[in-house]
BALOBA-1460 file (C-alpha; in Angstrom, 3 decimals):
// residues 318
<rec num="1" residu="x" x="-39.717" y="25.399" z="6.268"/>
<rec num="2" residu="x" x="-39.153" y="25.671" z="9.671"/>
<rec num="3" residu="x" x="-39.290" y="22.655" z="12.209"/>
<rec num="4" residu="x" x="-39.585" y="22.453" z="15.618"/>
<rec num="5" residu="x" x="-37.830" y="19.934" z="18.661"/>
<rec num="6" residu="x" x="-40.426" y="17.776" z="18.709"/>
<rec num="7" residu="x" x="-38.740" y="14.406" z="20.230"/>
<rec num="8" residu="x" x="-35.710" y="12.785" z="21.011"/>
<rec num="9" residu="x" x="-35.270" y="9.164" z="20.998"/>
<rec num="10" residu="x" x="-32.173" y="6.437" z="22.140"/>
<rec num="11" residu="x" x="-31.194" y="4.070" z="19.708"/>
<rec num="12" residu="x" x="-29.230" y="1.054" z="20.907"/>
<rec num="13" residu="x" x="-27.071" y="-0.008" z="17.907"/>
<rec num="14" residu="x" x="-25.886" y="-3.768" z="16.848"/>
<rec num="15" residu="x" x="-22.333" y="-3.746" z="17.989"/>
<rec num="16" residu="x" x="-19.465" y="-3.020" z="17.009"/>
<rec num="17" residu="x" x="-21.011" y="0.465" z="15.691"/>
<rec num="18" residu="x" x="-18.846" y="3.239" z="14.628"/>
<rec num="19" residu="x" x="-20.796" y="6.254" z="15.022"/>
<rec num="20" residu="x" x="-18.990" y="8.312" z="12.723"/>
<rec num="21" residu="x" x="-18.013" y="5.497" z="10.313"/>
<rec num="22" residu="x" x="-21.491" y="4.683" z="9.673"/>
<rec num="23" residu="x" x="-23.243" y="8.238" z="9.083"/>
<rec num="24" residu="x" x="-20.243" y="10.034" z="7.595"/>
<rec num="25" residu="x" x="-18.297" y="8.184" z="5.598"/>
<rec num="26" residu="x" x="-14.497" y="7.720" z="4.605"/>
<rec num="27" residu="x" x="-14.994" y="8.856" z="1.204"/>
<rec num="28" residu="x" x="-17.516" y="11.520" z="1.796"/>
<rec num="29" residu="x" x="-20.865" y="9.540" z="1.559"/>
<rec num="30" residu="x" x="-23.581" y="11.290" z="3.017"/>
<rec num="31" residu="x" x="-26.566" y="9.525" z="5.152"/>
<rec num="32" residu="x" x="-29.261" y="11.445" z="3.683"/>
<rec num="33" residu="x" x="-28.257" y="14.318" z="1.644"/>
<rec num="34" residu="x" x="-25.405" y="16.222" z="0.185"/>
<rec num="35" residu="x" x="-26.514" y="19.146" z="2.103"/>
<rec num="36" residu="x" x="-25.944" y="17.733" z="5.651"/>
<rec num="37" residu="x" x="-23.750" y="19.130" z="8.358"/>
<rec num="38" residu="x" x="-21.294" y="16.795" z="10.169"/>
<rec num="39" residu="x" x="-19.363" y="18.973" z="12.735"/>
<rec num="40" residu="x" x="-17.756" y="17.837" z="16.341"/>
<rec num="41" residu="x" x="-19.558" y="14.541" z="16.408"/>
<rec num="42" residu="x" x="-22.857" y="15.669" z="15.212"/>
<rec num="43" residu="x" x="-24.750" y="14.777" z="11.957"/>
<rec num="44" residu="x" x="-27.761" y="17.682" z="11.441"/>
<rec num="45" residu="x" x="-29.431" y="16.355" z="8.309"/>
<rec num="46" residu="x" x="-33.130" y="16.328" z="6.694"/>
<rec num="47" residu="x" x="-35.404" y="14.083" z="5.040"/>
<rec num="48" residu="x" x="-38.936" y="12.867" z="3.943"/>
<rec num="49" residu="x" x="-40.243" y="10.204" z="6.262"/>
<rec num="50" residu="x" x="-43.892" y="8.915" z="5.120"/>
<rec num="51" residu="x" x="-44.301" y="12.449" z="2.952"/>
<rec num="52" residu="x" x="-43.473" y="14.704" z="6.084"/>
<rec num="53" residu="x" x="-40.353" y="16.766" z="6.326"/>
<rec num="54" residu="x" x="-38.079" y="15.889" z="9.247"/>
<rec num="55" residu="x" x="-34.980" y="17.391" z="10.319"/>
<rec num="56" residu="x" x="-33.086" y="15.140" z="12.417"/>
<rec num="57" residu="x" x="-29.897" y="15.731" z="14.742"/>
<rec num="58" residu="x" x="-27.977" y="12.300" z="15.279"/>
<rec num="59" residu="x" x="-24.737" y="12.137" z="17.771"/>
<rec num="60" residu="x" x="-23.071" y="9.263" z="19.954"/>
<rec num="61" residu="x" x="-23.326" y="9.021" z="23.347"/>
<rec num="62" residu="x" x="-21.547" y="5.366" z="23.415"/>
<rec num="63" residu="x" x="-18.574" y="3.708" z="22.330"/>
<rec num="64" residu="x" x="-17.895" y="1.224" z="19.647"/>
<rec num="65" residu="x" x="-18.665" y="-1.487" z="21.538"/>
<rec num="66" residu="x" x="-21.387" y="0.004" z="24.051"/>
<rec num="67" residu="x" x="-22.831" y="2.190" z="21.332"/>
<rec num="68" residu="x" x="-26.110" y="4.558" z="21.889"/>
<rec num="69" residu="x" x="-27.145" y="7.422" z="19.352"/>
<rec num="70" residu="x" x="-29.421" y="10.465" z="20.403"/>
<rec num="71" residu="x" x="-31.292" y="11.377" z="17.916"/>
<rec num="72" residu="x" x="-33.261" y="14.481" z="18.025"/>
<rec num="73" residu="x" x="-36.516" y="14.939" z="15.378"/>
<rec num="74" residu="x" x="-37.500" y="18.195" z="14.383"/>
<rec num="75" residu="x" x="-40.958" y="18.620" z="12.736"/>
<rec num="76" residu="x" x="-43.280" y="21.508" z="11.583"/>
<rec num="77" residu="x" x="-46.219" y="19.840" z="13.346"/>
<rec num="78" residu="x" x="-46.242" y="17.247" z="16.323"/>
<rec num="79" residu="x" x="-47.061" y="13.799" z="15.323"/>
<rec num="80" residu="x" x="-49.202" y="11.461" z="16.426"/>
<rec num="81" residu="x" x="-48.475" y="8.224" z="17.860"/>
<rec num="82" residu="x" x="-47.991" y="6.063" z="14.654"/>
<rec num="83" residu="x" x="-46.089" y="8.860" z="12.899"/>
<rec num="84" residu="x" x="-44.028" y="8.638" z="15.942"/>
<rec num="85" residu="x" x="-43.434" y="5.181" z="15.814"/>
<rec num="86" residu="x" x="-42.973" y="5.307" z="11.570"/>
<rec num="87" residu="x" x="-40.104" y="8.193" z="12.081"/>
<rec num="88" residu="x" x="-38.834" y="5.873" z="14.822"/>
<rec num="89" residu="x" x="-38.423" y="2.792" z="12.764"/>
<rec num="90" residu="x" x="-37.356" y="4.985" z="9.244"/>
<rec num="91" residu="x" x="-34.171" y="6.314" z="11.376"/>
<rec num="92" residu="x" x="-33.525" y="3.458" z="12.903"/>
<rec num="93" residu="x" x="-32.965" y="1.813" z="9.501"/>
<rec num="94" residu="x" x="-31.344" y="4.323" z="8.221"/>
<rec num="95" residu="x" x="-28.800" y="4.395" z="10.388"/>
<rec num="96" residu="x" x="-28.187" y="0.387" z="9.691"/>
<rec num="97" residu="x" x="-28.859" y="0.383" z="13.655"/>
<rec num="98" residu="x" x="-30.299" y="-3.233" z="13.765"/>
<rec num="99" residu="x" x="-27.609" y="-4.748" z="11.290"/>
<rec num="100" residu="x" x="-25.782" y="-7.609" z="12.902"/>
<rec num="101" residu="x" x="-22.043" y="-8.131" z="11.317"/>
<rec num="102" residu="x" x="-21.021" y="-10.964" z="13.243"/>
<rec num="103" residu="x" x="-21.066" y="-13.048" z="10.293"/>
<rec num="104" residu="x" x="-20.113" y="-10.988" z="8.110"/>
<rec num="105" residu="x" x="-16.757" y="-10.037" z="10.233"/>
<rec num="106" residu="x" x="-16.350" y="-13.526" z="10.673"/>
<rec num="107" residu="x" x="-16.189" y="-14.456" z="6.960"/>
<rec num="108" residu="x" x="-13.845" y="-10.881" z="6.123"/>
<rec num="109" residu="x" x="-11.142" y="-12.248" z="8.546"/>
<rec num="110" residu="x" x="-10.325" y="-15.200" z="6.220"/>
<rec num="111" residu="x" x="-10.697" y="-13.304" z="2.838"/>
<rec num="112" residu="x" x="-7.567" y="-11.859" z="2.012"/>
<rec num="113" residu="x" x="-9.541" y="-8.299" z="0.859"/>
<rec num="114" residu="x" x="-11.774" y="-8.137" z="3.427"/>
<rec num="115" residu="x" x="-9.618" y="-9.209" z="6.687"/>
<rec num="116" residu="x" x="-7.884" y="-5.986" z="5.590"/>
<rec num="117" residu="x" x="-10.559" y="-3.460" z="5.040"/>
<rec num="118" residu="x" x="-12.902" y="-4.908" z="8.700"/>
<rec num="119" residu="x" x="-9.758" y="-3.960" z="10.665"/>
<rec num="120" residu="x" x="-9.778" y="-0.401" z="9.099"/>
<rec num="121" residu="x" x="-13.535" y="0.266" z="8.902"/>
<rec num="122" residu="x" x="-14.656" y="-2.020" z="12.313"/>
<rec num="123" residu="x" x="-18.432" y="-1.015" z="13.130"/>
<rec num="124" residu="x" x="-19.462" y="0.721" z="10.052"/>
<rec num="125" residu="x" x="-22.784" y="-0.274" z="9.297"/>
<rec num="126" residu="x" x="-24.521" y="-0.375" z="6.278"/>
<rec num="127" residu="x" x="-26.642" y="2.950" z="5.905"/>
<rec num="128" residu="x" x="-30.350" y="3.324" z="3.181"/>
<rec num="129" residu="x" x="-32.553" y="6.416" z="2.440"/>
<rec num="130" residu="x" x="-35.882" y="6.898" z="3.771"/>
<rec num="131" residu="x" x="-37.305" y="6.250" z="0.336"/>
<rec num="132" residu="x" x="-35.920" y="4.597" z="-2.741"/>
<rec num="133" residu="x" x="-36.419" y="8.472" z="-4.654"/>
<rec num="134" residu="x" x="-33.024" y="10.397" z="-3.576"/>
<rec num="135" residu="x" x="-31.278" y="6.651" z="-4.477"/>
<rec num="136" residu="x" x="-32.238" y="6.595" z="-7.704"/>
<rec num="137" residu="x" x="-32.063" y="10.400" z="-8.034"/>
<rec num="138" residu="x" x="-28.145" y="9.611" z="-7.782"/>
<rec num="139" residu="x" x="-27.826" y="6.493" z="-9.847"/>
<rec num="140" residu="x" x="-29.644" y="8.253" z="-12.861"/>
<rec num="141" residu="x" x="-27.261" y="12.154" z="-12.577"/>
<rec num="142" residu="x" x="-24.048" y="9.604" z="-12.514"/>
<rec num="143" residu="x" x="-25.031" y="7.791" z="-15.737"/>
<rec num="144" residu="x" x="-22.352" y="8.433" z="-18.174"/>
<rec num="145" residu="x" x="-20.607" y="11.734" z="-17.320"/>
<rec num="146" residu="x" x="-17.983" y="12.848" z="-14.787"/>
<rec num="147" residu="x" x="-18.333" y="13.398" z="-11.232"/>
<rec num="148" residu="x" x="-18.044" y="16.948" z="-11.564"/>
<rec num="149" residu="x" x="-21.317" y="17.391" z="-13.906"/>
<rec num="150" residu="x" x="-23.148" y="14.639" z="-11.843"/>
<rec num="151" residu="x" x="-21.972" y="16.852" z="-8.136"/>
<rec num="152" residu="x" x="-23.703" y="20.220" z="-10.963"/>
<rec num="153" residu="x" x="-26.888" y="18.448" z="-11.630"/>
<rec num="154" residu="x" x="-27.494" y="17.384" z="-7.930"/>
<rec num="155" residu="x" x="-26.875" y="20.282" z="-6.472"/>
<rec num="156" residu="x" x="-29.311" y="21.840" z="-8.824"/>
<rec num="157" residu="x" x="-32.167" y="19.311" z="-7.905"/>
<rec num="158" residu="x" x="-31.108" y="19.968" z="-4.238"/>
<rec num="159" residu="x" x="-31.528" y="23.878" z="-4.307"/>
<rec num="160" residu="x" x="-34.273" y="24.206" z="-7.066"/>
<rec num="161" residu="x" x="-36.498" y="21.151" z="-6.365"/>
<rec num="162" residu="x" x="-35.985" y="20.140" z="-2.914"/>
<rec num="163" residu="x" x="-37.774" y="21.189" z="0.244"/>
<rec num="164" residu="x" x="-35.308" y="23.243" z="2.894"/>
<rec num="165" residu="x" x="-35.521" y="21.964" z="6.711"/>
<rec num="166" residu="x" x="-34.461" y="25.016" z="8.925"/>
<rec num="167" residu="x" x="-34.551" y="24.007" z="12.056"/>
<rec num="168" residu="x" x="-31.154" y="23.785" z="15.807"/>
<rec num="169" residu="x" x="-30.006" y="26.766" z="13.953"/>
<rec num="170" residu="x" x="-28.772" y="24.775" z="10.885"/>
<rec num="171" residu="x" x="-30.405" y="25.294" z="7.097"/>
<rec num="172" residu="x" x="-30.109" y="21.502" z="5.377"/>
<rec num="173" residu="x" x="-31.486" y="20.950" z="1.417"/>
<rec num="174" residu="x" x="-33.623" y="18.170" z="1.294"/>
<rec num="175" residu="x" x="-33.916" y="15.756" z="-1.728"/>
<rec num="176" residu="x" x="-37.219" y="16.671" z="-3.623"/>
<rec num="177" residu="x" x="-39.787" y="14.676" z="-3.445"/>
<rec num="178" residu="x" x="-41.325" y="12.605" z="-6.412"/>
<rec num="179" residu="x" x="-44.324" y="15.153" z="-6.949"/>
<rec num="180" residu="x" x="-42.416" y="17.898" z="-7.196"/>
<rec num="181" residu="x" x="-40.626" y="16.744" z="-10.053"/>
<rec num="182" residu="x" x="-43.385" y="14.435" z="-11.481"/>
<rec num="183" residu="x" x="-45.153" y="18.526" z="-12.447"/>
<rec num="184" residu="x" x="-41.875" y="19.121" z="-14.218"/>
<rec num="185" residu="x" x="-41.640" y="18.918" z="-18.122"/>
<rec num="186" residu="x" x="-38.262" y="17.389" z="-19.074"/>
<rec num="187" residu="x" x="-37.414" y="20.361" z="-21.352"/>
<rec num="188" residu="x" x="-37.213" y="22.379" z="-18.347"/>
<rec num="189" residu="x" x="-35.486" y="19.868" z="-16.080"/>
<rec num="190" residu="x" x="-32.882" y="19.784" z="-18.668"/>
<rec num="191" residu="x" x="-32.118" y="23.458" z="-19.110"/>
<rec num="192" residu="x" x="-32.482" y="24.323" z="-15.273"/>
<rec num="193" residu="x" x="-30.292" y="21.819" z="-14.490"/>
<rec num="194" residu="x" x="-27.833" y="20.497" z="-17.505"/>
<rec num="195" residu="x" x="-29.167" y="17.122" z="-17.182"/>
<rec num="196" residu="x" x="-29.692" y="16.203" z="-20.965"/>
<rec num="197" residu="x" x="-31.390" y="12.827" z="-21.756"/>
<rec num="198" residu="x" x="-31.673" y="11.862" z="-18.108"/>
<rec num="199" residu="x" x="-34.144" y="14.733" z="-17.468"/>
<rec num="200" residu="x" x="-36.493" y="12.246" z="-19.412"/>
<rec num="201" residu="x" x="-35.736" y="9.242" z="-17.070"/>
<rec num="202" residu="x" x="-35.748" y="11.610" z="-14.104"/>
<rec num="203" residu="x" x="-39.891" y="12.783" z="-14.441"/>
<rec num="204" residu="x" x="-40.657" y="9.566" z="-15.501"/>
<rec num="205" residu="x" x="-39.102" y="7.972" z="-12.414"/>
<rec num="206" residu="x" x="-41.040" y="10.749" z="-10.356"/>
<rec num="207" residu="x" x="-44.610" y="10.288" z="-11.853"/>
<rec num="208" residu="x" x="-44.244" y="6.082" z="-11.281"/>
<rec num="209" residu="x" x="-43.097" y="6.540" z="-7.922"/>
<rec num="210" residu="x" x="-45.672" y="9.493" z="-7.586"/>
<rec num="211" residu="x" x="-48.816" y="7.992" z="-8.975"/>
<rec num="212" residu="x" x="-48.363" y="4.387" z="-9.604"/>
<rec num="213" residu="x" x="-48.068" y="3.278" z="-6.074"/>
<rec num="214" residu="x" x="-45.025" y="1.753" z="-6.615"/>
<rec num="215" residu="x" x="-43.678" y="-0.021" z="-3.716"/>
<rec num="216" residu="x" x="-41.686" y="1.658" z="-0.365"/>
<rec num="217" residu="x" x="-38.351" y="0.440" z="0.914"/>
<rec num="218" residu="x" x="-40.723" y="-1.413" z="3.577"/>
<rec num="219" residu="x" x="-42.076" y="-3.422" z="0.840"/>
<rec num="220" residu="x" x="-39.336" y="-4.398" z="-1.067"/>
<rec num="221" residu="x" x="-37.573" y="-5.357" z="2.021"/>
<rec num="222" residu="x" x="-40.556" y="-7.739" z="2.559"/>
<rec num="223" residu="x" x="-39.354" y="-9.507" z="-1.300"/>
<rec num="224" residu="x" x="-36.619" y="-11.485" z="-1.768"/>
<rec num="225" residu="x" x="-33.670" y="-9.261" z="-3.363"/>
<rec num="226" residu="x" x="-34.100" y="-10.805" z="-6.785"/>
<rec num="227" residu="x" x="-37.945" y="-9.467" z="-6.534"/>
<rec num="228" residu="x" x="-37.105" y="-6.440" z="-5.455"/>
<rec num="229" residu="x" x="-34.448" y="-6.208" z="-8.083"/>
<rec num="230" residu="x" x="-36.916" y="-6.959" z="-10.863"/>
<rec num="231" residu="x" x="-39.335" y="-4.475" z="-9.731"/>
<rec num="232" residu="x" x="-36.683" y="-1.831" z="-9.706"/>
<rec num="233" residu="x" x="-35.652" y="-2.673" z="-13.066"/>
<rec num="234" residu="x" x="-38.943" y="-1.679" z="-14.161"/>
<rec num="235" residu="x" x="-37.858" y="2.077" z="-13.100"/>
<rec num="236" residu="x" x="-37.487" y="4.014" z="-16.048"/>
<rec num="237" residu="x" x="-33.684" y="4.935" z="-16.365"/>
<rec num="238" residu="x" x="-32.214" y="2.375" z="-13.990"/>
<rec num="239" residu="x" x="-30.349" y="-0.690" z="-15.182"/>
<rec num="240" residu="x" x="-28.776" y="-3.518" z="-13.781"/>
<rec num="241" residu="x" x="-25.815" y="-1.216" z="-11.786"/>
<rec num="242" residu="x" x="-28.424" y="1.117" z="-10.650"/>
<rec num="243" residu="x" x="-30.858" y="-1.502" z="-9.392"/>
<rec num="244" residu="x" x="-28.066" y="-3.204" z="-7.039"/>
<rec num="245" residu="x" x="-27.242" y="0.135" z="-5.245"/>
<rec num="246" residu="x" x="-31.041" y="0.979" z="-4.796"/>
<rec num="247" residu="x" x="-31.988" y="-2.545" z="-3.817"/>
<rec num="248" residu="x" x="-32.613" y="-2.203" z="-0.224"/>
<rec num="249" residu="x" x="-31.114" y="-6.210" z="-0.181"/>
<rec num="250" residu="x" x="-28.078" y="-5.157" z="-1.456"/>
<rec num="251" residu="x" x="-26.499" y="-6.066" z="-4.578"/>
<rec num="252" residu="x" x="-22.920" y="-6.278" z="-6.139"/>
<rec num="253" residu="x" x="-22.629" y="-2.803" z="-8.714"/>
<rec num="254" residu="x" x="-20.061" y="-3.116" z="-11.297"/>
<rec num="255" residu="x" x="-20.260" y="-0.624" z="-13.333"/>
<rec num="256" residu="x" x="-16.691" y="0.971" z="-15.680"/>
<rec num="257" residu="x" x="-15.083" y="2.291" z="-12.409"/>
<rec num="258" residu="x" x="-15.607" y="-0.448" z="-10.152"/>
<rec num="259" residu="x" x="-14.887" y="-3.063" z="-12.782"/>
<rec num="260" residu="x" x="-11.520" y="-1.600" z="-12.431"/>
<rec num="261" residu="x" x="-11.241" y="-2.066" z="-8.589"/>
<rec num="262" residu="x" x="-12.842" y="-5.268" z="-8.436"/>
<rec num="263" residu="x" x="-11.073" y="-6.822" z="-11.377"/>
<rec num="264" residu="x" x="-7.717" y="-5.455" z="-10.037"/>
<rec num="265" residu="x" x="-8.456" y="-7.203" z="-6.715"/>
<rec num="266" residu="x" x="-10.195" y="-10.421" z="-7.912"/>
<rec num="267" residu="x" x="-8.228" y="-11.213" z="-11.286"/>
<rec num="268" residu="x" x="-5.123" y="-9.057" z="-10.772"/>
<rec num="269" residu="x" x="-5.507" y="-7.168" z="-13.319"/>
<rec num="270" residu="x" x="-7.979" y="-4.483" z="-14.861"/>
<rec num="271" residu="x" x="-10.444" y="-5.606" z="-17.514"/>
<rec num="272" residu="x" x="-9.645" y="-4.618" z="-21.342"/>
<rec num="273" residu="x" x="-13.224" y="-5.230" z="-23.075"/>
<rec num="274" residu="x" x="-14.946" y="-3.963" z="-19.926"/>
<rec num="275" residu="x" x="-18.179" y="-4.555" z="-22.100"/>
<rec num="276" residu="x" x="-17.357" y="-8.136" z="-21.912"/>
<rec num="277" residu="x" x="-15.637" y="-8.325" z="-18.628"/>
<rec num="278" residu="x" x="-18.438" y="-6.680" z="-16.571"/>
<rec num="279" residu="x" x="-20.479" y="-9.473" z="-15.717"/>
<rec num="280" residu="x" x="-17.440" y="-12.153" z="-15.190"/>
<rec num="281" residu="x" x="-16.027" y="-9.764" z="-12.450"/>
<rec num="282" residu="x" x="-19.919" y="-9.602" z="-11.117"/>
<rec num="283" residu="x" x="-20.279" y="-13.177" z="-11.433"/>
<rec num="284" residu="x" x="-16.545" y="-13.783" z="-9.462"/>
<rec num="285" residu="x" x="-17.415" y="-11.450" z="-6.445"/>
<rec num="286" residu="x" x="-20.500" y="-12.639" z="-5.925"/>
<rec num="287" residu="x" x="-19.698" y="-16.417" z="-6.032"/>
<rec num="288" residu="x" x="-16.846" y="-15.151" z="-3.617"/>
<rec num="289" residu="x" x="-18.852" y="-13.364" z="-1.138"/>
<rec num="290" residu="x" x="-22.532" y="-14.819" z="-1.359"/>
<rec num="291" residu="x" x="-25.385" y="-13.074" z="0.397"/>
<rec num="292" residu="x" x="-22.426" y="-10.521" z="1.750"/>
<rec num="293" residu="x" x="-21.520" y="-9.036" z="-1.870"/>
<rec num="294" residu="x" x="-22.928" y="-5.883" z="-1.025"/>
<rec num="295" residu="x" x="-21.137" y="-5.400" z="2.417"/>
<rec num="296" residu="x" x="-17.754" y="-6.617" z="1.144"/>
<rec num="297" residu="x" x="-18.393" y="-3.855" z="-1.954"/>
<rec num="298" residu="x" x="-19.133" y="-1.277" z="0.990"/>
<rec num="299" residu="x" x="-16.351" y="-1.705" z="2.653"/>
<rec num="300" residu="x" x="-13.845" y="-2.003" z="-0.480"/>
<rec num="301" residu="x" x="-14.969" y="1.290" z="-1.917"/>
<rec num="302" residu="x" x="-14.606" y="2.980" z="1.360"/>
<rec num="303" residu="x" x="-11.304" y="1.535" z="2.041"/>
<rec num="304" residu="x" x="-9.395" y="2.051" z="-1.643"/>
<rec num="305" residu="x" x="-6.384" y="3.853" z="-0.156"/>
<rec num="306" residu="x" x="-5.717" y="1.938" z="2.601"/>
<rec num="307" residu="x" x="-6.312" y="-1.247" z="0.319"/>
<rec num="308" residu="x" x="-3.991" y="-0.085" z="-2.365"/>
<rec num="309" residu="x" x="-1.434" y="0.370" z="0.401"/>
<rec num="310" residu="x" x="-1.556" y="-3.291" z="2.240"/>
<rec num="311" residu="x" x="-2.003" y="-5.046" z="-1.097"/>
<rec num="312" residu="x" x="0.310" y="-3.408" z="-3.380"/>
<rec num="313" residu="x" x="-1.989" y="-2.687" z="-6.054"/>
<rec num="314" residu="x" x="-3.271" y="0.627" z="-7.483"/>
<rec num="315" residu="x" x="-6.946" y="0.908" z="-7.114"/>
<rec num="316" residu="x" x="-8.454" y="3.946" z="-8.686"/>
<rec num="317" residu="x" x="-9.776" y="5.910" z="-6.272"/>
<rec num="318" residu="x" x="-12.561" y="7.874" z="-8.227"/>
């Protein structure tokens, strides 16, 4: 589909706010899809705000601590007013633009982790989806395999499902939407993409979120994070880990992989029965970092090289 400049609007960030930090991640993450473009300072990426395609261009115009991001909104129609002001406020969350740190920087500096990883990562904010789909898209494709077949099945999703946003002279995949997988049997979700049982969870997920009115990221931001968390564990496919990284509140994952980093750093050691183990490192980081579990898990998965470096321990890095 092709879009068209349609506006461009200034976003004043929360300071400190690292630009590139925040949108393009140490270890790769990307703001909106896998398909995005980072070059010279400039994000070009695509996604569904309130069921409309929207290509958007984001760069800095600031600096860390007088930050300012353009960001430009391409669009196969113009909107109206309220779209406007919808695409306005979906970006701006995105981009964890209104996130205030200050407290969170001021608890880091006296944790012997975190006073380590703020100084390396200062101003990276916090960044969400425009929906809760392409989230839960990702926690359901890493279930039990490697990263290799999980990177095979999204790109799949990405190039056979998902809508393409050609528009600055850049082609971007777009996570599909719910309905067009919700029309897909699971037989052939499996064989076109290699996804095995989790096709199942996958069109399931799609027709709940498609016809069930289940709620936005708007409205579970409106619950406390334990109500949102309940509701997402009604999502067929996503569990306790999955819910946490969806959870627009935030959440503490620990899953086998980052049992191993977060046992290493909060017991000294890696856990043996990880079965067993799971929830006491869960229980440990969260008692330890309160209402800031999922920042302080942000910024230690983002920071495992440096980390292993200052504190003499070998994190695993994937």
């Amino acid at each position: 589909m092709k879009l068209f400049p349609s506006f461009t609007s200034e976003i004043i960030p929360e300071r400190p706010y690292s630009f590139e930090l925040t949108v393009r991640k140490p270890t790769g993450w990307a703001l909106f899809t896998p398909s995005e473009i980072f070059a010279e300072g400039t994000l070009w990426t695509a996604t569904h705000i309130d069921n409309r395609l929207v290509g958007i261009k984001l760069r800095s115009k600031g600096t860390l601590d007088e930050p300012t991001v353009i960001a430009e909104i391409f669009l196969e129609k113009k909107p109206n007013a309220s779209q406007l002001r919808s695409i306005n406020r979906s970006v701006t969350r995105s981009i964890g633009a209104s996130e205030d740190l200050t407290e969170f920087y001021a608890m880091a500096e006296n944790d012997d982790i975190l006073k380590h990883a703020v100084v390396d990562l200062r101003g990276m904010h916090n960044t969400m989806a425009s929906t809760i789909f392409p989230d839960a898209i990702l926690a359901i494709t890493l279930q039990m395999t490697t990263i290799t077949r999980s990177n095979q099945m999204m790109d799949c999703l990405l190039r056979t499902y998902g809508d393409v946003a050609e528009f600055d002279g850049k082609i971007v995949h777009a996570w599909p939407r719910p309905d067009s997988l919700a029309s897909v049997t699971p037989e052939v979700l499996a064989k076109m993409c290699n996804m095995g049982y989790r096709a199942k969870h996958l069109v399931r997920l799609a027709k709940k979120i498609d016809s069930e009115g289940f709620p936005n990221i708007e409205e579970l931001e409106s619950l406390t994070p334990m109500e949102a968390k309940k509701l997402l564990l009604e999502l067929p496919g996503i569990g306790d880990y999955s819910a946490d990284i969806i959870n627009p509140h935030g959440g503490f994952p620990i899953d086998v992989w980052s049992a191993d980093v977060f046992g290493q750093l909060l017991f000294g050691k890696e856990p043996v029965d990880k079965d067993k183990e799971i929830q006491l490192i869960k229980n440990e980081g969260i008692r330890r970092w309160g209402k800031w579990s999922w920042m302080a898990f942000y910024y230690v998965v983002q920071d495992l090289e440096n980390l292993s470096d200052r504190l003499g321990v070998k994190l695993r890095l994937s």
